[in-house]
N, C-alpha and C positions, 0 to 999 in steps of 0.2 A: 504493500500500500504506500508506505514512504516512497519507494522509489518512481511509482505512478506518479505523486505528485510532483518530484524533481522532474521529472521528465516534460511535463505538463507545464511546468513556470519555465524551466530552459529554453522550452522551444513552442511557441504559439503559432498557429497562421489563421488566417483569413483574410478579410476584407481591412483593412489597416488606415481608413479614413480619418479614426481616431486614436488611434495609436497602438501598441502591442508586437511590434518588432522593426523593422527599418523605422529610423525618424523622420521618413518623408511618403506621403499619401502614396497608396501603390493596393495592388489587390495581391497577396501571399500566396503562390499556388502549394507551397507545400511548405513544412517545418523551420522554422527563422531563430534564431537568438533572439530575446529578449534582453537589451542593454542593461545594466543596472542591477538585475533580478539573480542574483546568483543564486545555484542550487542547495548551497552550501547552508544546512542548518535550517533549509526551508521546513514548515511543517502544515501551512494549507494554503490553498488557493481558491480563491470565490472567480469564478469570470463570466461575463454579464454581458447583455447583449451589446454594451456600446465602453463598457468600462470593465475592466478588471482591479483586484487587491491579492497581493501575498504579506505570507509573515514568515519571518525567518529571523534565526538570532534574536525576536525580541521587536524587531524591526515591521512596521508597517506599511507598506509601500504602494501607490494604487496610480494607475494610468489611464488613458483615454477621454473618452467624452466628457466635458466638467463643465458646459459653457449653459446646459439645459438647466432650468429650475429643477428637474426627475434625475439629472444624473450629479450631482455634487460629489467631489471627489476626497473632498476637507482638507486640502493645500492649503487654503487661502487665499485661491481666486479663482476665477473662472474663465480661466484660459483651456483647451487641451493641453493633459499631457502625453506627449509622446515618449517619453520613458519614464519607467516606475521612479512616481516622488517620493518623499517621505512623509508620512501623514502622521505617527507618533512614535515615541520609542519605550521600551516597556513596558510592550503589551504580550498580553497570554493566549489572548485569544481572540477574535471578530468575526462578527456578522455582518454583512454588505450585498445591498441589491435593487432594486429601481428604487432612488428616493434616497440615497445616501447609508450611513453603518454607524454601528457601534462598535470601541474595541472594551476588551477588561484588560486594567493594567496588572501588574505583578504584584499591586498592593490589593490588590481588590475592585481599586476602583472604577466608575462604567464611563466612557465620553464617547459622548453620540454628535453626529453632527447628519447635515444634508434639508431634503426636504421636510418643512415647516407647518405649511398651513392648514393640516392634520394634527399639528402637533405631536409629530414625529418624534422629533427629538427630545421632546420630554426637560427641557429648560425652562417651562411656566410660559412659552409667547407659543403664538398661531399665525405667526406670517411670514412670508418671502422665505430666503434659502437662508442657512448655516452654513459658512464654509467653512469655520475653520474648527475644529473636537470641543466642546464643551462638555463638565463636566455635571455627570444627571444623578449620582449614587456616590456615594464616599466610600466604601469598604463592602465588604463580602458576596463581592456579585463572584460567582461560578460560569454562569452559563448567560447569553443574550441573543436575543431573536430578532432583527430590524427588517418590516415588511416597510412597501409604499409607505402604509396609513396608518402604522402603529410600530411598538416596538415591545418585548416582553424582557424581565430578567429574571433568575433566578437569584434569590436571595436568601443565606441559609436557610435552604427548602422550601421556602415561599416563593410564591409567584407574583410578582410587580410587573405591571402594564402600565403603560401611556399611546397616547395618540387617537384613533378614531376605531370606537369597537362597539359592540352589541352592549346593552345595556344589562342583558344576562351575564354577563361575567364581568362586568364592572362594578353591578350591587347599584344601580341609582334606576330611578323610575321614570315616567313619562316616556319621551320618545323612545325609538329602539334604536337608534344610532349615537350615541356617548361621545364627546372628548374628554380628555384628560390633559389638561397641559402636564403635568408633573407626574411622577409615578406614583402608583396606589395598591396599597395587596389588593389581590384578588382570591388570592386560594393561599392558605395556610397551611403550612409544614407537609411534607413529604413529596414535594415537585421532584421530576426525578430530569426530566428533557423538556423543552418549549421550542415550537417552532411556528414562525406566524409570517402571513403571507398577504396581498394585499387586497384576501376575500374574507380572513379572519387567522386560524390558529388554533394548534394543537396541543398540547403537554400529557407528558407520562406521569400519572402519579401513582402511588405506594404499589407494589403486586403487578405492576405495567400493565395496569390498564391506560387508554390511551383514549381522552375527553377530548371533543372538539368544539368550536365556536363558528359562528359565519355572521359577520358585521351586518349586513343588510336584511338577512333573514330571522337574527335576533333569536336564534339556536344554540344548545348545548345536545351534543350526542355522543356518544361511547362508539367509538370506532373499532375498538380493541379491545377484548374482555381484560386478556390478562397476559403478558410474557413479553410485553414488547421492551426494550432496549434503547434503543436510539431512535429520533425524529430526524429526516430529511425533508429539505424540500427542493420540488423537481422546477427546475427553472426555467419549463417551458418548452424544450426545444421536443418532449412528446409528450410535454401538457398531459399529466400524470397529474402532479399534485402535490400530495402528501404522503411521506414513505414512512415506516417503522420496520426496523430491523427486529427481529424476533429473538427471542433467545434460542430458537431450536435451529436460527441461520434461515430461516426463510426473510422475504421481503414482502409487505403486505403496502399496497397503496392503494389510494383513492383519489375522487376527486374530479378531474375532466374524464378518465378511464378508468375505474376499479381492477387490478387484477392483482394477482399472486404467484412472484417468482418466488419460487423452490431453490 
């Protein structure tokens, strides 16, 4: 699996409009270098339809499209970049995808940045882009989830949300569509995984079962009785959805297609 992912940040191709290997506009007919991005200590890679982020050593680094309000890159401007910047430095982990990321740093702490007027980012404001990391959590975030229109953390075992969600898993009343500028629990002690997308969001809690949410429909449903593992989420390109790895090694997902790889 490591070395997929080396493989994967060393050499990109596509369409290079917005950056992702040579620094000059060109279409990649096959495998290129990525400048900047060494393999070296890499340990994941998000890449996005118009933007990519790696992390490695500690390092967070994200390229491409940065000029849209949907794609923020959190450099601190909104120029394109065509080779991997630096977006923070001691971080453990990140979530990134249309609308900007979160990373968690090595002390605990969360900083989100990107699109806003969801209140995405979870800083207390509802408008325009963030571009440069602020911070949303001071200590014990684990895990983070950054959809379009919301964002989730895990906080010793609890579950913190912001941005634009169903009113079922927010706890507030009247309409069924919620902001939150700022994060809020939501579900108490035993979060196990979160993963949230920019129709709603999933989490593992205690025995892996696996609850879901959907913003506009103002639903909670149990996806998963019991054994699930880890939450993915499919980024589109066969609009799947939402993945759980199972403890017995199967892959169970839903969503735009429901099916079950063995």
């Amino acid at each position: 699996m490591r070395l997929f992912f080396i493989l994967c940040l060393s050499l990109c191709f596509a369409c290079n409009k917005t950056g992702g290997g040579p620094t000059t506009e060109a279409t990649v007919a096959g495998p290129s270098g990525v400048s900047g991005a060494s393999p070296t200590g890499q340990v994941k890679l998000i890449v996005g339809q118009a933007n990519s982020c790696s992390l490695g050593d500690g390092l967070l680094k994200c390229w491409g499209d940065n000029k849209s309000v949907y794609t923020p890159l959190g450099i601190g401007t909104a120029s394109i970049a065509l080779n991997p910047t630096l977006v923070l430095s001691g971080v453990s982990d990140f979530s990134f995808d249309l609308g900007g990321g979160c990373a968690i740093l090595t002390t605990g702490a969360l900083k989100c940045w990107g699109f806003n007027l969801t209140s995405a980012v979870g800083d207390g404001g509802a408008d325009g882009t963030v571009n440069t990391p602020k911070t949303i959590i001071t200590s014990g975030v684990s895990k983070v989830s950054r959809g379009l229109m919301n964002a989730c953390a895990i906080v010793s075992s609890d579950l913190w949300c912001w941005g634009t969600g169903p009113s079922i898993l927010y706890g507030s009343s009247g309409y069924a569509v919620t902001s939150l500028t700022s994060p809020k629990k939501v579900i108490t002690g035993g979060v196990l995984d979160v993963a949230v997308d920019a129709q709603g969001g999933c989490a593992i809690l205690t025995g892996g079962r696996v609850d879901c949410w959907e913003t506009y429909q103002n639903t909670m449903t149990t996806k998963v009785a019991s054994g699930a593992t880890k939450l993915f989420n499919n980024r589109s390109q066969t609009r799947v959805g939402t993945c759980a790895l199972m403890s017995t090694g199967a892959l169970k997902c839903w969503g735009w297609i429901p099916i079950l790889i063995n």
